[in-house]
C-alpha positions as CSV (number, residue, x, y, z in Angstrom):
1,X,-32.0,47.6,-38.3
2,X,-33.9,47.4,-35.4
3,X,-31.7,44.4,-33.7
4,X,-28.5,46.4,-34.6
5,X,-29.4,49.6,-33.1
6,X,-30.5,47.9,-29.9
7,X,-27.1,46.1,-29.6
8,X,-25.3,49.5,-30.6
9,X,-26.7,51.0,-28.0
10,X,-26.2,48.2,-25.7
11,X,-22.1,48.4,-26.7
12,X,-22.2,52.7,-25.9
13,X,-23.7,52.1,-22.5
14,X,-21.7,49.4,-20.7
15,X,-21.8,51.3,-17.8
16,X,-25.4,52.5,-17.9
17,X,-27.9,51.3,-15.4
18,X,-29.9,48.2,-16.1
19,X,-33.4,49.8,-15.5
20,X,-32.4,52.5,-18.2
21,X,-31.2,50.4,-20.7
22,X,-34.1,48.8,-20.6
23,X,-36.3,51.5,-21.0
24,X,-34.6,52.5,-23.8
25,X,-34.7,48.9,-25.2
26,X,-38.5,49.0,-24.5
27,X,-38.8,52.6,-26.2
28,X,-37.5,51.0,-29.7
29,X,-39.7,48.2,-29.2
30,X,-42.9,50.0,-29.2
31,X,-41.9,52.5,-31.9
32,X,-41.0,49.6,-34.0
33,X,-43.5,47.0,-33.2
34,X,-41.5,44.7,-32.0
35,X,-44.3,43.2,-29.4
36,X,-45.9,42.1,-31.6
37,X,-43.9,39.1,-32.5
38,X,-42.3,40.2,-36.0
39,X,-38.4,39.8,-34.4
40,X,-36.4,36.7,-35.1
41,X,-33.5,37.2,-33.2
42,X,-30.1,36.5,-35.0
43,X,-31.9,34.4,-37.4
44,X,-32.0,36.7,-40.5
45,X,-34.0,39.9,-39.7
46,X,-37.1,41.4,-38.7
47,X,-39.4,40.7,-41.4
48,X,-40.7,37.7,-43.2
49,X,-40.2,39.4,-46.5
50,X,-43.5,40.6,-47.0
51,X,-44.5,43.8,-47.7
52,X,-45.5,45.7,-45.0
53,X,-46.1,43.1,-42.7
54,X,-43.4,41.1,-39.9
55,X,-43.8,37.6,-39.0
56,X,-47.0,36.4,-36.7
57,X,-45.9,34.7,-33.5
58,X,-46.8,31.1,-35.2
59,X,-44.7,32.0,-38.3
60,X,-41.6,32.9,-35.6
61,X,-41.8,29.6,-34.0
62,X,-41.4,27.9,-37.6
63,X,-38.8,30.1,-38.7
64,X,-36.7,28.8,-35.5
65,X,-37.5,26.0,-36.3
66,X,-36.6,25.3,-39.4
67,X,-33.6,28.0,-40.0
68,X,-31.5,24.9,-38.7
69,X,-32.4,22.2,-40.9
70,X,-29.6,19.8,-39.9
71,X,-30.1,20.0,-36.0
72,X,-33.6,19.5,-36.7
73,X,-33.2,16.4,-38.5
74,X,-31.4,15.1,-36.2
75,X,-33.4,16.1,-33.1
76,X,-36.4,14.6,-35.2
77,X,-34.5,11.3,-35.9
78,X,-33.8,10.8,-32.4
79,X,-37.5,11.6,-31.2
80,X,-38.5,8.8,-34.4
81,X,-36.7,6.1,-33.1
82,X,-38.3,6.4,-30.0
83,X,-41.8,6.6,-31.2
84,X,-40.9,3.6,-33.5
85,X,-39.6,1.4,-30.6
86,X,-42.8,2.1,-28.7
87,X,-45.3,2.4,-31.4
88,X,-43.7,-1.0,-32.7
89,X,-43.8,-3.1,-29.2
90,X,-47.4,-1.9,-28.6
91,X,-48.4,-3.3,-32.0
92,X,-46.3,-6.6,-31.7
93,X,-47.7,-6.7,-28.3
94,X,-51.7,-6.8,-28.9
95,X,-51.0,-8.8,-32.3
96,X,-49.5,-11.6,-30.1
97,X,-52.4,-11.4,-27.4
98,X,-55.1,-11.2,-29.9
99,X,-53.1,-14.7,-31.7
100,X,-53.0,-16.0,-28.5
101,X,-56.5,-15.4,-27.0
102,X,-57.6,-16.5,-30.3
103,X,-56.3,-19.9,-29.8
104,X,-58.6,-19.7,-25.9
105,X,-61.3,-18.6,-28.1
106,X,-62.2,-21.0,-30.3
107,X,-64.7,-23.4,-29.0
108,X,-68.1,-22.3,-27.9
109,X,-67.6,-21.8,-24.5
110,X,-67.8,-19.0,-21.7
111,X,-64.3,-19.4,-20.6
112,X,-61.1,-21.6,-21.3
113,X,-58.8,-23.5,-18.4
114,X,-55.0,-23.9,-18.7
115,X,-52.5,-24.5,-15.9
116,X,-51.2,-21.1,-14.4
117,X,-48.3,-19.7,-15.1
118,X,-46.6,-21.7,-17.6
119,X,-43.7,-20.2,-20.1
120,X,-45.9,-20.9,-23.2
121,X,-49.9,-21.5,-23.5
122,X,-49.4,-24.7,-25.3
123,X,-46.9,-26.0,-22.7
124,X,-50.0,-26.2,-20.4
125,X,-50.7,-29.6,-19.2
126,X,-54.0,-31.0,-18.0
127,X,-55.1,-34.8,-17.4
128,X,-58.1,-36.1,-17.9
129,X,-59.3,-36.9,-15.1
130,X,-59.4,-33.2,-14.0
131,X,-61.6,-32.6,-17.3
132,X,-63.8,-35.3,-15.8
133,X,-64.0,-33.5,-12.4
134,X,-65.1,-30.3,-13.8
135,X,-67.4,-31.8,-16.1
136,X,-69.3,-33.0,-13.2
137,X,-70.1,-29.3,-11.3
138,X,-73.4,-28.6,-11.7
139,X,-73.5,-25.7,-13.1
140,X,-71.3,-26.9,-16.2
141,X,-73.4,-27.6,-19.0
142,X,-69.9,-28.8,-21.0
143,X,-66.6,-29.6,-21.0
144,X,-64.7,-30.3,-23.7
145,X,-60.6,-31.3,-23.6
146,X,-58.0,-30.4,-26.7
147,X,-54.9,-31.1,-27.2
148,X,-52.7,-28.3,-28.9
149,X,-49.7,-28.4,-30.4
150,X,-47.3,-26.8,-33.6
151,X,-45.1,-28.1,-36.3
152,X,-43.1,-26.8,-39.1
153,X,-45.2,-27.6,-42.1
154,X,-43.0,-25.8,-44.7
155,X,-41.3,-22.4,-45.1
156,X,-44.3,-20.7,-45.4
157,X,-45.5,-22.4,-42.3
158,X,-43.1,-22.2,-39.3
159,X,-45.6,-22.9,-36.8
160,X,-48.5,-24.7,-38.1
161,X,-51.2,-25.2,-35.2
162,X,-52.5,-28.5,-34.6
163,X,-55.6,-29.1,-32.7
164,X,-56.8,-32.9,-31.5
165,X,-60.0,-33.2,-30.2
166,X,-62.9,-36.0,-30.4
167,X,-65.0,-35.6,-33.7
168,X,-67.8,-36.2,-31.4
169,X,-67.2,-32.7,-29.8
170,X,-66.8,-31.1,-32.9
171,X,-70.3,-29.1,-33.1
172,X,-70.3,-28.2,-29.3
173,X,-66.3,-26.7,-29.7
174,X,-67.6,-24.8,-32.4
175,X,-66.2,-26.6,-35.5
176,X,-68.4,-26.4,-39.1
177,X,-67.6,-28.8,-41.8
178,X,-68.1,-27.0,-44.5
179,X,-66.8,-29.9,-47.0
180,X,-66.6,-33.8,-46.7
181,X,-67.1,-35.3,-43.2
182,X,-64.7,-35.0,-39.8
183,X,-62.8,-38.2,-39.0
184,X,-63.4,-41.1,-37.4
185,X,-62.3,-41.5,-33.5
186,X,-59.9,-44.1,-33.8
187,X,-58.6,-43.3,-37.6
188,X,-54.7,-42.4,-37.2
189,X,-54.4,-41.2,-40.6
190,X,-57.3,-38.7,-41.1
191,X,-56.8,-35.2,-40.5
192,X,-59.2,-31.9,-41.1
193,X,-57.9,-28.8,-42.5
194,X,-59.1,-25.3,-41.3
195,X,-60.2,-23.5,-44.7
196,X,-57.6,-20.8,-44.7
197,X,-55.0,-23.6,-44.5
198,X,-56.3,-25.7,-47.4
199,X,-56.4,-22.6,-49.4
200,X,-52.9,-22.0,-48.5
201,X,-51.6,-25.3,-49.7
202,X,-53.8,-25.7,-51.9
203,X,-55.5,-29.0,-50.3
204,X,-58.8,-30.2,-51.2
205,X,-60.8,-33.6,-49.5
206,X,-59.1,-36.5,-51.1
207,X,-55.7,-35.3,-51.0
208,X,-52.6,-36.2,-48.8
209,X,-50.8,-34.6,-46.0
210,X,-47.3,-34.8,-44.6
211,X,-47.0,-33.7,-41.3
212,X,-43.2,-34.8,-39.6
213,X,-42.9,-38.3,-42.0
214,X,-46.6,-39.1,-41.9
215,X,-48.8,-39.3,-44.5
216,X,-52.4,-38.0,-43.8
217,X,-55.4,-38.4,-45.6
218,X,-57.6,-35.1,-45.6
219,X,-61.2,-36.2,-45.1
220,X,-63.0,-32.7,-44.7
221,X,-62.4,-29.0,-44.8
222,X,-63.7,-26.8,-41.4
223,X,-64.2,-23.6,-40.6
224,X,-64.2,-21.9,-37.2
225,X,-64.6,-18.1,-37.2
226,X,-61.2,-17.6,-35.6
227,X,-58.0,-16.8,-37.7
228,X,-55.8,-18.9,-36.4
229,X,-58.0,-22.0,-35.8
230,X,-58.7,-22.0,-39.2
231,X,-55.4,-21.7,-40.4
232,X,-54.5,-24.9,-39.0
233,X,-55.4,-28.8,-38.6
234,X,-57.7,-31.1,-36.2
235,X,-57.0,-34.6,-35.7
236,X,-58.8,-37.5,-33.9
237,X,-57.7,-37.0,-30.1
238,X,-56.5,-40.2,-29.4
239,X,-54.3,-40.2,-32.8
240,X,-52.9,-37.1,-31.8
241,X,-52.0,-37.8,-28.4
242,X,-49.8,-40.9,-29.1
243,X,-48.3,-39.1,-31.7
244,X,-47.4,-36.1,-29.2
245,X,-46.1,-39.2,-26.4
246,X,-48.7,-37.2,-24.3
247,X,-51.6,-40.1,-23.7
248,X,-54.2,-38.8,-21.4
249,X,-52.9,-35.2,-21.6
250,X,-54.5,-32.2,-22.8
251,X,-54.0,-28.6,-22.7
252,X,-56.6,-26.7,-22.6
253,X,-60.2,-27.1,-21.2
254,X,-63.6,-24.9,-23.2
255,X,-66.4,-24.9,-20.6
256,X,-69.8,-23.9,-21.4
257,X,-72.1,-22.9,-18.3
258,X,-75.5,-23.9,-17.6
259,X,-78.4,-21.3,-18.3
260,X,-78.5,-19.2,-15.4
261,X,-75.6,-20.3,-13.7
262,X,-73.3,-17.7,-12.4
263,X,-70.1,-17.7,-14.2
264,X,-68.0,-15.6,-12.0
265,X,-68.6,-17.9,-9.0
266,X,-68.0,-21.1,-11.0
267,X,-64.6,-19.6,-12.1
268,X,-63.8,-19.1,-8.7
269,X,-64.6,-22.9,-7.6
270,X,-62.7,-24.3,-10.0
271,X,-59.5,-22.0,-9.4
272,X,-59.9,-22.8,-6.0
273,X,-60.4,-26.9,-5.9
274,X,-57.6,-26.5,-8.5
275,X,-55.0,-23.9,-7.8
276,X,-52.6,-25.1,-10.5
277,X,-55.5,-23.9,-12.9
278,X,-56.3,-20.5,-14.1
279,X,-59.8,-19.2,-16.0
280,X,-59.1,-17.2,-18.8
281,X,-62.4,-15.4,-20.3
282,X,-60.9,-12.0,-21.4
283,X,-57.8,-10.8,-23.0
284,X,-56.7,-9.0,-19.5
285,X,-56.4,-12.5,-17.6
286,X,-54.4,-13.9,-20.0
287,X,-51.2,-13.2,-18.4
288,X,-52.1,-15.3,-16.1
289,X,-52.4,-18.6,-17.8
290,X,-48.9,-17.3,-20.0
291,X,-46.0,-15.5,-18.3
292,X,-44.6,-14.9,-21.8
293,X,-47.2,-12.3,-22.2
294,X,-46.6,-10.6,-18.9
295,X,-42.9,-10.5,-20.0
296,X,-44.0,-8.7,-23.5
297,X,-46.4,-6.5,-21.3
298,X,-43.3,-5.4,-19.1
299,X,-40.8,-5.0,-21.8
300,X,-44.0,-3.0,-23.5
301,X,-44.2,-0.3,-20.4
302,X,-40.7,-0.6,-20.3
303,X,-39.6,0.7,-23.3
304,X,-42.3,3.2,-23.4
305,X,-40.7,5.2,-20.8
306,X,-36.6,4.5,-21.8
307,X,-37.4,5.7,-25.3
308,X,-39.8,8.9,-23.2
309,X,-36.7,9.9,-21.2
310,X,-33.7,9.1,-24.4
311,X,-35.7,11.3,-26.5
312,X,-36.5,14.4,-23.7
313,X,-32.8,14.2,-23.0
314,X,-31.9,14.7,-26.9
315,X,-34.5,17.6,-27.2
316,X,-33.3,19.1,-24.5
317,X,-29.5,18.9,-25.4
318,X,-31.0,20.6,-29.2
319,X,-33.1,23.5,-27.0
320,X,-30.1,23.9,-24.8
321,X,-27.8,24.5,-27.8
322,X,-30.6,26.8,-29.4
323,X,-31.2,28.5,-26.1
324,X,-27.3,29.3,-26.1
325,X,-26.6,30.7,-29.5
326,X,-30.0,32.9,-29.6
327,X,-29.0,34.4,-25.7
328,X,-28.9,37.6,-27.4
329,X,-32.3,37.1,-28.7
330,X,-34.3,36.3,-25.7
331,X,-32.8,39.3,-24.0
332,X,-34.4,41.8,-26.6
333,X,-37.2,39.8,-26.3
334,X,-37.4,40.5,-22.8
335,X,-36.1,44.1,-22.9
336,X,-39.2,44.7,-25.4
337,X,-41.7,43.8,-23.2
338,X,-42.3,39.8,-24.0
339,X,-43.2,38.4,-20.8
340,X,-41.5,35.1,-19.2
341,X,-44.5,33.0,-20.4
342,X,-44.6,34.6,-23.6
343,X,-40.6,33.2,-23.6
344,X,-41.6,29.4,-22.5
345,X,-44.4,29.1,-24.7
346,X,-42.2,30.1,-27.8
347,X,-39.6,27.5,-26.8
348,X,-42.0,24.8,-26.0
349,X,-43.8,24.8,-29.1
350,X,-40.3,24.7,-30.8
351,X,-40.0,21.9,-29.0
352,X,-43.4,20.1,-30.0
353,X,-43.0,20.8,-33.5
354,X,-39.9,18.7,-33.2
355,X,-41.7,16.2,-31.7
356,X,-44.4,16.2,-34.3
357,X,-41.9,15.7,-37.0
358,X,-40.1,12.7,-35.1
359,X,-43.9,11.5,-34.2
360,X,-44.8,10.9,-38.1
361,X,-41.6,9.7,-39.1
362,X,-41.8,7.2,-35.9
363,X,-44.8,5.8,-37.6
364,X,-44.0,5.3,-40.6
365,X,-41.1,3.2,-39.7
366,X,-42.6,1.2,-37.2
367,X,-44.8,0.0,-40.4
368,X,-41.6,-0.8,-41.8
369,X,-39.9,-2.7,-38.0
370,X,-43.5,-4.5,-37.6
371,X,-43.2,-6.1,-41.1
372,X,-39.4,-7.0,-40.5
373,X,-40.2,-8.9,-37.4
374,X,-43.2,-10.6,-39.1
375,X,-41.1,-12.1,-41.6
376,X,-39.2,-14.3,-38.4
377,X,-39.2,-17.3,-38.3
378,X,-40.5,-17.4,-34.9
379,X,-43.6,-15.5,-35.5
380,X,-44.9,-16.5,-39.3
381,X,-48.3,-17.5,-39.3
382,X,-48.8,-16.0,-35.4
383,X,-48.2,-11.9,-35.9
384,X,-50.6,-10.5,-37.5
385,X,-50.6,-6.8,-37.0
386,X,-53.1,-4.8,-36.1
387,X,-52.4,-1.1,-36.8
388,X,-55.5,0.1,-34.0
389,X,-55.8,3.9,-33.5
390,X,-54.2,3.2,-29.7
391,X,-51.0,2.6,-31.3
392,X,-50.6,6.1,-33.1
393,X,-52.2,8.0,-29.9
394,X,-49.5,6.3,-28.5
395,X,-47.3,8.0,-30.8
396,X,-48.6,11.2,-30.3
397,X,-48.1,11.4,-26.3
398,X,-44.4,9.9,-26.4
399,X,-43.4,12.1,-28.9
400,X,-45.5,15.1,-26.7
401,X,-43.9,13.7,-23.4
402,X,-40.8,14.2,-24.6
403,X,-40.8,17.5,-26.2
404,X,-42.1,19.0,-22.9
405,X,-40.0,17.2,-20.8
406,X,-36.5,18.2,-23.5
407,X,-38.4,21.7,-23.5
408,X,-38.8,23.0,-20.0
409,X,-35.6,23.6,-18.9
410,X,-33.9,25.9,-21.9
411,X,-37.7,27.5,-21.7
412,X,-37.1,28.0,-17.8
413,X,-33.6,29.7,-18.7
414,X,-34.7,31.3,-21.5
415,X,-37.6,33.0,-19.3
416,X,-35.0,33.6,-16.8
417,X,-32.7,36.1,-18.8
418,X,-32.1,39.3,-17.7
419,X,-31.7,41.3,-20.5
420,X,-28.4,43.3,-19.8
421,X,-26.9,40.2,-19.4
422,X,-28.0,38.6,-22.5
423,X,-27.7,41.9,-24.4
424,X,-23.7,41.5,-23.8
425,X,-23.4,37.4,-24.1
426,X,-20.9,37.1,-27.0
C-alpha cells in the first residue's frame, strides 16, 4: 500500500518540484516506518508476513536475494567454477611440491643438490666425480650419490620410483630394513621394496619381481619415513646404472654438514664452484632445481586472478540487471531517507551472499576435479592431495574478491539515483 501510494502520487505530480516530491515521499516514509528497513521494493510487499512486524535490514538483503532463484543459480554457478578452478590448482599445486620435495627429502641430510633448472627433477644429471669434489669440503661430514628414476610397474602403478644407491650408504641416506637384509653391491638381480610397495603388491622377501623384462629377486623390505620413498624400490647402484645406460651418472646428491659448520655458507660454495648446481633445503627453492614447478606456480597465480575477474564480471552483469529492474526501488529508498551508503551496503552484501553460495559449491567440486585428475595416468602414485585450510581460505577471498569487485559499480549507481528519476523509470 505504501509503495502504491508513493508511485500514485509520483504519477499526479509530474510536474511538481523535485525537493517537494521528496518531502512528500519522506513524509510517508516516517509515518509508515519505512526507515527502518521493512520495504522490498517491487519484490512482493512491505511486510515479511509476520504479524506486526516488516522485514529487518538482513532479512531484506535475503529476500533479494533469493526472490530470483534462477538468476541466482546461475550467478552462483559462475562464481563456483571459479573457486573450483583456483581452489583445485592450489591443491594440485602443493600435492605435486610436497611429492616432489619428498623425493629431495629422503636421505638424512641437511640439503639435496640437482643441476638447476632442468624440465623434470629426475632429468637432473650429475657425475661422479663432482660427488667426489664435494665430498672433500671440509665442512661436509657426507655425501652420498642416487640415481633416480620411474617405470610403469602395472596399472596401478604408472610411475613406480626407483632409487639406486650403494647398500653401504643405506643407514647414513636414511634407509631401515625392517625385514631380510639390503643387497649386495655387485648383485644385478636383487632389489629392496619400500614397505608401502610390498604391501601394495603383495611382495614379501623371497619373492620375484618384474621390472621392464627382468626378473628380480626381493631380498629385504625398507622403510624410510617418506611417502613416496617407501612406495617404491632401491637397487644396488651400479646394477641400476647399466640398466638406466647412465654409468657414472647420478641425479641427485644428500649432503650431511659437519657439526658446527655453517650451512648457509657451504650452500653458497658449492653453487658457486658449480653454477650448473642448485641447493635445495626447503620447499620454496625448489623451483629452482625444477622449472616444471615454477610453471605450475605461474599457471597457479594465473588462474587465480582470470577466474577473480570472469567471476566479478558475471556478478556484476547479475547486479546490473537487478540494479535495473528494482530502479523504482532504490528511488523510494532514497526518497525515504536511506542514505547512499545505506544503498551500497545493501547491494554489496547481495553481492557476497552470492559469492558465498558460489564459494561452498566451488569446494565441493573441486573435491570432485582433484580426484578426477588423480585418477591420470600421469599423476597415479605422485598426487596425493592435501586438502590444507589455505586452500578453502583461498576459496573464501576469490569468491569475496569477486563479489566486491561485480558489486561496486550497480552499488555506485544505485547510490547515485535521484529519486524523481527513478520514481518515473518504467
Amino acid at each position: 500500500m505504501i509503495l502504491c501510494t508513493l508511485l500514485n502520487e509520483t504519477e499526479r505530480a509530474q510536474d511538481t518540484p523535485l525537493r517537494a516530491l521528496i518531502s512528500r515521499a519522506r513524509n510517508i516514509g516516517r509515518a509508515s516506518a519505512l526507515i527502518s528497513g521493512s520495504m522490498t521494493g517491487e519484490y512482493g510487499g512491505m511486510s515479511d508476513g509476520r504479524a506486526g512486524g516488516g522485514l529487518t535490514f538482513l532479512g531484506l538483503i535475503a529476500h533479494n536475494v533469493a526472490v530470483k532463484k534462477l538468476r541466482l543459480a546461475l550467478a552462483s554457478l559462475a562464481v563456483a567454477v571459479g573457486v573450483m578452478t583456483v581452489v583445485t590448482f592450489s591443491i594440485v599445486n602443493h600435492s605435486l611440491r610436497a611429492s616432489a620435495l619428498a623425493i629431495m627429502q629422503t636421505g638424512r641430510a641437511d640439503f639435496t643438490v640437482a643441476q638447476k633448472g632442468v624440465s623434470d627433477l629426475l632429468n637432473s644429471n650429475i657425475d661422479e666425480a663432482t660427488l667426489r669434489r664435494i665430498s672433500a669440503y671440509p665442512q661436509v661430514g657426507g655425501a652420498i650419490g642416487v640415481l633416480v628414476g620411474t617405470t610403469k610397474l602395472n596399472a596401478d602403478n604408472p610411475l613406480f620410483v626407483e632409487i639406486g644407491i650403494n647398500p653401504g650408504e643405506l643407514p647414513d641416506f636414511g634407509v631401515t630394513v625392517v625385514a631380510g637384509a639390503p643387497f649386495d653391491v655387485s648383485a644385478s638381480d636383487q632389489v629392496m621394496l619400500g614397505w608401502r610397495a610390498a604391501n601394495n603388491l603383495g611382495k614379501h622377501v623371497g619373492d620375484v619381481l618384474q621390472v621392464e623384462q627382468v626378473t628380480y629377486h626381493v631380498v629385504g623390505i625398507y622403510s624410510t619415513g617418506q611417502a613416496l620413498g617407501d612406495a617404491g624400490a632401491m637397487f644396488p647402484l651400479l646394477a641400476f646404472q647399466a640398466e638406466q645406460r647412465q654409468p657414472s651418472e647420478l641425479t641427485l646428491l644428500f649432503v650431511r654438514v659437519r657439526a658446527g659448520a655453517d650451512v648457509a655458507v657451504l650452500r653458497e660454495r658449492i653453487e658457486r664452484d658449480n653454477p650448473q648446481l642448485v641447493t635445495v633445503r626447503t620447499a620454496s627453492d625448489f623451483g629452482r632445481a625444477d622449472r616444471s614447478l615454477s610453471l605450475i606456480n605461474a599457471a597457479d597465480r594465473g588462474s587465480g586472478i582470470l577466474a577473480i575477474l570472469v567471476g566479478a564480471v558475471i556478478v556484476m552483469t547479475t547486479m546490473t540487471m537487478t540494479f535495473i529492474e528494482r530502479t523504482r526501488e532504490f528511488g523510494v529508498l532514497a526518497a525515504v531517507g536511506w542514505s547512499r551508503r545505506r544503498v551500497v551496503g545493501m547491494v554489496i552484501a547481495e553481492a557476497l551472499c552470492i559469492g558465498l553460495i558460489g564459494a561452498a559449491g566451488g569446494v565441493a567440486m573441486s573435491f570432485a576435479a582433484t580426484q578426477a585428475i588423480g585418477q591420470l595416468p600421469s599423476l597415479v602414485g605422485i598426487l596425493h592431495p592435501e586438502y590444507t585450510s589455505g586452500a578453502f581460505w583461498r576459496a573464501l577471498y576469490t569468491a569475496g574478491a569477486m563479489s566486491l569487485l561485480g558489486g561496486a559499480y550497480p552499488a555506485v549507481r544505485a547510490a547515485l539515483l535521484r529519486p524523481l528519476e527513478a520514481l518515473r523509470h518504467e
